[in-house]
C-alpha positions in Angstrom: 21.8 78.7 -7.2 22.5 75.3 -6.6 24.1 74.4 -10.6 27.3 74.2 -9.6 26.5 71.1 -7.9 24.5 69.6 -9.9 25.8 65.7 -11.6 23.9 64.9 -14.8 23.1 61.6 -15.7 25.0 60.5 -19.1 23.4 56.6 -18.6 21.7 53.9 -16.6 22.3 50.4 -15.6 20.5 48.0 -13.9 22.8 45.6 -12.1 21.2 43.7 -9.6 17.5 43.3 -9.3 16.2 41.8 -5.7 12.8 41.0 -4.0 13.5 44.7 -2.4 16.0 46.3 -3.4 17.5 47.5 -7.0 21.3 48.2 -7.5 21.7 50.7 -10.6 25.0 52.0 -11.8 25.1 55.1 -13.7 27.6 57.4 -15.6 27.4 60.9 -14.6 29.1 64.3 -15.5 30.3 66.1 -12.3 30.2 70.2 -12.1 33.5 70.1 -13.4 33.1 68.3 -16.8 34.7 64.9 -15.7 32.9 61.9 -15.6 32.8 59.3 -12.7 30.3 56.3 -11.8 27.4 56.4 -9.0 26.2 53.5 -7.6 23.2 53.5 -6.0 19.8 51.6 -4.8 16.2 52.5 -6.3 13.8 51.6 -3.5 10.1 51.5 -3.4 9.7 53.8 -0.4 8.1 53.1 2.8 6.2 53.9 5.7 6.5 54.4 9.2 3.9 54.9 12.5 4.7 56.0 16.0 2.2 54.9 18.3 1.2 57.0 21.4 -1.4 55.5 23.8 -3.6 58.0 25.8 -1.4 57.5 28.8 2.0 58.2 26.7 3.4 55.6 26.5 4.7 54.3 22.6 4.5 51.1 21.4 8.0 49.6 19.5 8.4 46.9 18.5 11.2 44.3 18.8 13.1 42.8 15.6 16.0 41.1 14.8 17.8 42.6 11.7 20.2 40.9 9.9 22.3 43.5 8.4 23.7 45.0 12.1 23.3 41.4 13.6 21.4 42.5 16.5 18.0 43.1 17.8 16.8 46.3 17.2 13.7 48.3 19.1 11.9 50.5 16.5 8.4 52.4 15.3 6.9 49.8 13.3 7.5 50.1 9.8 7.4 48.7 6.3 7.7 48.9 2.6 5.5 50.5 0.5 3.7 47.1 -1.4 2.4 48.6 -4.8 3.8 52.1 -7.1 1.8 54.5 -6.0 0.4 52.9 -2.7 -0.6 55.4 -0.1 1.9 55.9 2.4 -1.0 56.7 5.1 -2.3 53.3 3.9 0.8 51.5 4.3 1.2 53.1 8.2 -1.8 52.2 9.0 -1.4 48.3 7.7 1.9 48.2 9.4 0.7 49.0 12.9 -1.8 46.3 12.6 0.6 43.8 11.4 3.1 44.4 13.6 1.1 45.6 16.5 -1.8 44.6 16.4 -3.5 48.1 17.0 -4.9 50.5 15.0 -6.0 54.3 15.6 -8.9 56.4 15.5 -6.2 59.8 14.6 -3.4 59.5 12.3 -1.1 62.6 11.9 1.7 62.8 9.4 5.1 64.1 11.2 7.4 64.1 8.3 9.3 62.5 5.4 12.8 61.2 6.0 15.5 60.5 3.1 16.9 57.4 4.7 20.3 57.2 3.2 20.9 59.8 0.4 24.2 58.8 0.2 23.0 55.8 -1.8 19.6 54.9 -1.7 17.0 56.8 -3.3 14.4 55.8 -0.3 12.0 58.1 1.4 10.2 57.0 4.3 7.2 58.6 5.3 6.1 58.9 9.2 3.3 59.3 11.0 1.6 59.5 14.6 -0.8 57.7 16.0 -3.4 57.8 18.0 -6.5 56.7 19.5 -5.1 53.5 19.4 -7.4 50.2 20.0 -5.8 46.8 20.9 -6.4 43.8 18.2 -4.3 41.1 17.5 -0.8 41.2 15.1 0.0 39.7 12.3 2.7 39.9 10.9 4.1 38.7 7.4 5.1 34.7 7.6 8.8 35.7 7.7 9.0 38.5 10.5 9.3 38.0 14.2 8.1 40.6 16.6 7.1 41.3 19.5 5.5 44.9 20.3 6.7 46.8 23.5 5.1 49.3 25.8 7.3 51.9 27.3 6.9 55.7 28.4 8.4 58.4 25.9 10.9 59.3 28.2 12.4 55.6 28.7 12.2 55.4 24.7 14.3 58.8 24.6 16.8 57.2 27.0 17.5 54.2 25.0 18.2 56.4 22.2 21.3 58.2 24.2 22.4 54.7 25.6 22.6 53.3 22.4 19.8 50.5 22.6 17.5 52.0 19.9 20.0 53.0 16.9 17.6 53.2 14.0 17.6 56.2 12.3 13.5 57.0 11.6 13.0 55.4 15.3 15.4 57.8 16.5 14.3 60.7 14.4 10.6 60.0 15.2 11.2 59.7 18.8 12.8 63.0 19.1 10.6 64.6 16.7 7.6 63.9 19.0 9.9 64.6 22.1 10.6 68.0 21.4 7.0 69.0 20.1 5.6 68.0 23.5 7.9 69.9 25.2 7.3 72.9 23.3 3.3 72.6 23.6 3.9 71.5 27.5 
């Protein structure tokens, strides 16, 4: 059904090879028999947790990112480490890190492709709960600090542009709507 869409790889090239990221040009032949070049980034995947307390209220957490030159407000989140780490795994060491929680209930919500225009990233995200305090700690070279705020206030900040991050946003409505629906 879908073939006359389909590009097909004719070769590979790596071109730049970073701590996280992996830049690979490739030759392709488009449905139409011409060939063109896609540049793109191989990424190791990742993994993503939305923590609900028992009285709803989420728990973001509060970066600077250097790419957008801001601070953002997001679920906390991070790479997966190893191939073939579990992505639960990963959730579950990133809430701790960055949170210092952890959960008695995880639940997986989805799988998001970030950026299919160019990245071959899927992140995978779950909910939390059941969550007990403990303390953070985060990798030598992150700065965070975790906030508490009702669902509602975190759906708010998505429509006033304060939390822009597309699996915080994604997430956030995600859970948003499925309450409503079972409310």
């Amino acid at each position: 059904m879908d073939e006359d869409l389909i590009e097909k790889r004719i070769s590979s090239e790596s071109i730049f090879d970073g701590r996280l990221l992996h830049v690979r040009r490739d030759k392709v032949m488009l449905p139409n028999g011409h060939e063109t070049t896609r540049e793109w980034v191989k990424h190791p995947g990742a993994s993503a947790v939305l923590p609900v307390t028992e009285d709803g209220m989420v728990i973001l957490v509060r970066q600077y990112r250097y790419p957008v030159g801001r601070v953002t407000l997001e679920i906390p989140a991070g790479k997966l480490d190893v191939p073939g780490e579990d992505p639960l795994e990963c959730a579950k060491r990133e809430l701790k890190e960055e949170t210092g929680y952890s959960a008695e209930c995880y639940t997986k919500l989805f799988s998001l492709a970030t950026t299919v225009g160019f990245s071959d990233e899927w992140i995978h995200i779950y909910l939390a709960k059941g969550l007990t305090a403990g303390e953070d700690c985060p990798d030598e070279d992150e700065f965070i600090n975790a906030v508490r705020m009702p669902l509602s206030e975190a759906v708010d900040k998505i429509y006033d542009n304060t939390i822009i991050d597309g699996k915080t946003v994604t997430a956030l409505l995600m859970y948003s709507a499925r309450r409503e629906k079972e409310n």
